[in-house]
C-alpha positions in Angstrom: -22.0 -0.6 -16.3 -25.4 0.9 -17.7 -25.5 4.1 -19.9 -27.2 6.9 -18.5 -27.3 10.7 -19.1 -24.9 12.1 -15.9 -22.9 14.4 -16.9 -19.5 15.5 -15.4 -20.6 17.9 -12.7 -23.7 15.8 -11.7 -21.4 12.9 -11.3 -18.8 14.7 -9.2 -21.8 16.5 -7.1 -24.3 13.1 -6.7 -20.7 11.1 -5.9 -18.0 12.2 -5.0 -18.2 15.8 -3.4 -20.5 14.4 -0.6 -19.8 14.8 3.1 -17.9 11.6 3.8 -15.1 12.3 1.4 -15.1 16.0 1.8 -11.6 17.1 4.0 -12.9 18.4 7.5 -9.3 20.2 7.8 -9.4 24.1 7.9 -5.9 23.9 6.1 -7.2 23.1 2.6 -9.5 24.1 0.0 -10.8 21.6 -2.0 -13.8 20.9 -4.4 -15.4 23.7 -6.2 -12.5 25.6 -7.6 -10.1 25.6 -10.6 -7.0 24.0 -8.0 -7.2 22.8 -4.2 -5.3 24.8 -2.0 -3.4 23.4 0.9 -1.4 24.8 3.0 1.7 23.2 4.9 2.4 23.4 8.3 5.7 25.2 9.6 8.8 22.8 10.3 7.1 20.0 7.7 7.6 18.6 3.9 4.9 17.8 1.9 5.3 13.9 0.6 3.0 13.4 -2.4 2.2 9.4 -3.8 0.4 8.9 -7.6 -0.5 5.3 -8.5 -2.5 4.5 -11.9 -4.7 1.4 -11.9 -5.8 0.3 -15.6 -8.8 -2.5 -15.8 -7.4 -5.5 -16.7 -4.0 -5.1 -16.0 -4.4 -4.0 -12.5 -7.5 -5.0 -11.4 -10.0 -7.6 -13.3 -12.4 -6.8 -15.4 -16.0 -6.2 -13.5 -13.9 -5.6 -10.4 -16.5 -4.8 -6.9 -16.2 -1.2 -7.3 -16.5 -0.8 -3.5 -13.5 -3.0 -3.0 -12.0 -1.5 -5.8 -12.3 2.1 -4.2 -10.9 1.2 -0.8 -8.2 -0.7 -2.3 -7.3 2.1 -4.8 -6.6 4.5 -1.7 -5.0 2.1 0.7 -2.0 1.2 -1.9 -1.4 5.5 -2.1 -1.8 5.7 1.6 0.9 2.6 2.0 3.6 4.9 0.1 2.9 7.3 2.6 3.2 5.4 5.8 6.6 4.1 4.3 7.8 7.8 4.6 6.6 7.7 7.6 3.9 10.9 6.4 0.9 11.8 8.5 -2.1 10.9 5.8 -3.6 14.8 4.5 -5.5 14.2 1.5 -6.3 13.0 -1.7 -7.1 13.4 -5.3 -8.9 11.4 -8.3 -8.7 10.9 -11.8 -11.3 9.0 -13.4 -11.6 7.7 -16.7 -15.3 5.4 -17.0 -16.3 3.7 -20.1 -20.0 4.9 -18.5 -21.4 7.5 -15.6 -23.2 4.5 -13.6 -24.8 5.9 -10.8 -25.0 1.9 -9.2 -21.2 1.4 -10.0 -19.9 5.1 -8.9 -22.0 4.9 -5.7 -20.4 1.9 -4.5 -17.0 3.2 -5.9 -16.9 6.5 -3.8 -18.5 4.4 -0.6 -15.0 2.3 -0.9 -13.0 5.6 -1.4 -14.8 6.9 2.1 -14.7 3.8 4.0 -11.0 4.3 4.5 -10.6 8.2 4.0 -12.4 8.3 6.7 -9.9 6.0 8.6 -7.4 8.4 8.1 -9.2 12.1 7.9 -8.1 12.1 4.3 -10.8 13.8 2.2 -11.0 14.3 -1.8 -10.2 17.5 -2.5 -10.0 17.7 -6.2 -9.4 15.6 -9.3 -10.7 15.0 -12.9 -13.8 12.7 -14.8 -13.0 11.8 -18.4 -14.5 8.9 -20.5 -12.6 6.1 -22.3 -11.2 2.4 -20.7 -11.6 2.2 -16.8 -8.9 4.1 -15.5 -8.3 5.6 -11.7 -5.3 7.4 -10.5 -4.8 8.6 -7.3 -2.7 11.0 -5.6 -2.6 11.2 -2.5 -0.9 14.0 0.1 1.0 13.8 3.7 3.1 16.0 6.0 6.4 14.9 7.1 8.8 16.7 9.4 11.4 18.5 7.3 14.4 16.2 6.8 12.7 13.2 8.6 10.6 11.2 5.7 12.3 7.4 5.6 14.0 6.8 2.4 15.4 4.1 0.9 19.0 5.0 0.8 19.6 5.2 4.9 20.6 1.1 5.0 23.5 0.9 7.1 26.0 -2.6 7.8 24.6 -4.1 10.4 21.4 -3.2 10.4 18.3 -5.7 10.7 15.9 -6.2 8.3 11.9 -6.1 9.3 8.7 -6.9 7.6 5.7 -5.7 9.2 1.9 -8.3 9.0 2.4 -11.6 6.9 3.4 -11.5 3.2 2.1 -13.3 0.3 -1.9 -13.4 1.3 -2.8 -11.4 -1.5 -1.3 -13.3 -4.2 -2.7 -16.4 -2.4 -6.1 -14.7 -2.5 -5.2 -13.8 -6.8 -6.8 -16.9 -8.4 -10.3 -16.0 -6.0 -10.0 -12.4 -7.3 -9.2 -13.2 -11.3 -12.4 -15.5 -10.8 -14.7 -12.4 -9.7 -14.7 -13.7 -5.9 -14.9 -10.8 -3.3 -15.1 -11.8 0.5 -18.9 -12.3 0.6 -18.7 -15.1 -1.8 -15.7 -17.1 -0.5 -15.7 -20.7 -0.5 -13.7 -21.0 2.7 -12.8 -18.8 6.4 -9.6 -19.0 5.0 -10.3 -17.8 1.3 -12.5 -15.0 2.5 -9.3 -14.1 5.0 -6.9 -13.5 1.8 -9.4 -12.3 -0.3 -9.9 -9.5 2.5 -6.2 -8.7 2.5 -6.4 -8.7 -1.1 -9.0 -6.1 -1.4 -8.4 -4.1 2.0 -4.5 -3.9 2.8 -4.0 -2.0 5.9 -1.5 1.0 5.2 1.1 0.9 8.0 0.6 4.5 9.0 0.7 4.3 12.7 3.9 1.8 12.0 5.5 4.2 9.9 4.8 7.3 12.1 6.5 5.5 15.1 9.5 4.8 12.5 10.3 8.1 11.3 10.6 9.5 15.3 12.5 6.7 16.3 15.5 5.9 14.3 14.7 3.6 11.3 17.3 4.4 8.9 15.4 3.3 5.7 12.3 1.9 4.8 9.5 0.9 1.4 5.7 -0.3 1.0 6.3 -4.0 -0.2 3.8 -4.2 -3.7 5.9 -6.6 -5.6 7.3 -9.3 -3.4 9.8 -8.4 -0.7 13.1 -9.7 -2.5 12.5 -7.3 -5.4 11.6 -4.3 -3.2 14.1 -4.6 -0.6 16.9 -4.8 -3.8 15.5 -1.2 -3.9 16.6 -0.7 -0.5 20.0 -2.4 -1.2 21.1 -0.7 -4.5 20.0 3.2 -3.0 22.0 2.2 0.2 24.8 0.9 -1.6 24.5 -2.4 1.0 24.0 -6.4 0.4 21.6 -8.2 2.8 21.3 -11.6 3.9 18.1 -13.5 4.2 17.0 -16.3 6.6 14.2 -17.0 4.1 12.8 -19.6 6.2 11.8 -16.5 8.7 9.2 -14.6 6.0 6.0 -14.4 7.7 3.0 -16.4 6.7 -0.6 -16.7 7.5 -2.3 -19.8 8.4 -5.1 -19.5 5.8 -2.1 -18.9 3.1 -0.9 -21.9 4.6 -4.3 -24.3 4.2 -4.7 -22.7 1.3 -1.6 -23.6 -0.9 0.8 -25.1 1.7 4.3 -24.3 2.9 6.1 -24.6 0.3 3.7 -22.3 -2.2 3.0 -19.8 0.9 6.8 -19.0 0.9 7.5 -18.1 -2.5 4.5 -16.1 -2.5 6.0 -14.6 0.6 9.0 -13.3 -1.1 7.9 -12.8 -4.9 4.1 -12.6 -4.5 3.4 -9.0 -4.0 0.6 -6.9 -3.6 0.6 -6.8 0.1 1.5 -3.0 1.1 2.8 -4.2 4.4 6.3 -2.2 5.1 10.0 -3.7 4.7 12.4 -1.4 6.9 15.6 -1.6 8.4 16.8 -1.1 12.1 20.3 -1.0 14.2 20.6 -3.7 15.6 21.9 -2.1 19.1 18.0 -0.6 19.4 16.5 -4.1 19.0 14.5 -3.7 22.9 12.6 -0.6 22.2 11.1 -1.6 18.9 10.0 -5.1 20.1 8.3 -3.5 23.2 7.0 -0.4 21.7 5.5 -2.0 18.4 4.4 -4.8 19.9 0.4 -3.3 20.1 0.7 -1.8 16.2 1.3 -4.8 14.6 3.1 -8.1 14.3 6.6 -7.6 13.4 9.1 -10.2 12.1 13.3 -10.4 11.7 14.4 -11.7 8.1 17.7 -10.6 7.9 21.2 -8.3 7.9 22.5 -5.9 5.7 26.1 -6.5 4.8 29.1 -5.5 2.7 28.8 -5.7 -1.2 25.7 -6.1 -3.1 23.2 -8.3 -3.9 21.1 -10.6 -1.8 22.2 -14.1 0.2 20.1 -16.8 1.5 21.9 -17.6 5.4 20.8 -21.2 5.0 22.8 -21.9 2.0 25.2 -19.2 0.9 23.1 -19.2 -2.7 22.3 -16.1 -4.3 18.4 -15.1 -4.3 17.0 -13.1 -7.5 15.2 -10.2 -6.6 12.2 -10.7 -8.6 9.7 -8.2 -8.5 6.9 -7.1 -11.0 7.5 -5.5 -14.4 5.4 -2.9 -16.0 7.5 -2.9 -19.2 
């Protein structure tokens, strides 16, 4: 980034409180005011999702800062579909080593890209300066007493993953070399390195979910073993695994083969793509009905007990899943 003299209000007016990111929605009051107000509708909850992404821990240094935008909204808007929330709005915090008008212009063109999507605007937040920092929160509407948690898992039910798993850590040794989709090497490196920086929240899949009898569900964003043993230990359940069944891409699979895709699959992370459970007796309706939304696959049962079993072998598996600490 290049030094120049913006100061806070002229970055937040030239960037960031523009047209495409401002909320169209007569129900809230946003930029230009101490708070944003927002009102919520009659009958509905209010589900709220904060993630914080530090440079260099979750992102590389000298990140595309357009990529970096959308990417930094679709990982809050994947917490939301997993509630199965209707997308409302969001909010920044920004902490910038430098005011770049280059770097914020392609940052907030990222942010709108998928706002836009999903009628989401910006309505508030905070600039600061010190290590590249951005946390967003972002805001949806629920039916009261409706949101998917993960503590509805039930004996019997089946297990789900929605899209492939384990693109985006396929696509990590591109990204920690600065490659962005432009400057792939391959069709098949530019395909991860797209889900990499552009996961597609599940919002439509979650939406259908919450009116239609999931009884639990979670955004997968490190590795589905670890994340579903959140599902497990709030549900008080066990689950086994055909592990075999976890859903791969064929440019993961040119890329590192079959036997790297899979562990990526199930440890990898950073996909966003939605793990949920469903009784079994309502199999028909969600294989006919979801069939248009997106590709769905089986990978297992809950059970009795705890813990989670591979099918194939009776063994164990260790749900490993990222550590901050």
């Amino acid at each position: 980034m290049s030094e120049t003299s913006l100061g806070e209000f002229d970055l937040i007016r030239d960037f960031f409180d523009r047209s495409e990111l401002r909320s169209k929605r007569s129900d809230v009051v946003g930029i230009g005011d101490d708070c944003a107000l927002l009102s919520v509708p009659e009958g509905f909850q209010l589900a709220q999702s904060l993630d914080t992404l530090v440079e260099g821990v979750h992102f590389p240094v000298d990140c595309d800062p357009f990529y970096l935008g959308y990417r930094s909204l679709a990982v809050n808007l994947s917490d939301l579909a997993a509630m199965g929330a209707t997308p409302h709005s969001f909010t920044l915090g920004l902490t910038l080593p430098e005011a770049d008008p280059k770097w914020l212009k392609a940052f907030s063109d990222g942010l709108a890209a998928l706002a836009g999507q999903y009628d989401a605007g910006l309505i508030g937040g905070d600039t600061t300066k010190g290590p590249l920092t951005i946390s967003i929160q972002a805001q949806g509407f629920v039916k009261s007493g409706k949101a998917l948690r993960r503590n509805g898992a039930k004996v019997g039910d089946l297990i789900y993953v929605s899209g492939n798993l384990g693109d985006a850590g396929g696509a990590l040794p591109d990204v920690l070399d600065g490659k962005i989709p432009e400057t792939a090497q391959d069709k098949s490196s530019e395909y991860l390195l797209n889900r990499y920086f552009k996961p597609s929240p599940r919002v439509e899949l979650g939406q259908w979910l919450v009116e239609n009898g999931a009884t639990s569900a979670l955004d997968i964003s490190d590795g589905v073993l670890g994340d579903l043993g959140h599902i497990l230990k709030a549900s008080g359940v066990g689950a086994e695994l055909t592990i075999a069944y976890a859903p791969v891409s064929g440019a993961l699979l040119e890329k590192v083969g079959s036997e790297q895709a899979l562990k990526l699959a199930l440890t990898g992370g950073d996909d966003y793509e939605l793990c949920f459970t469903w009784p079994e007796s309502r199999v028909k309706p969600l294989a006919e009905e979801l069939a248009e939304i997106c590709q769905l696959t089986c990978i297992g049962r809950i059970v009795e007990g705890s813990g989670l079993v591979d099918i194939a072998t009776g063994e164990p598996l260790s749900p490993k899943a990222y550590r901050h600490f």
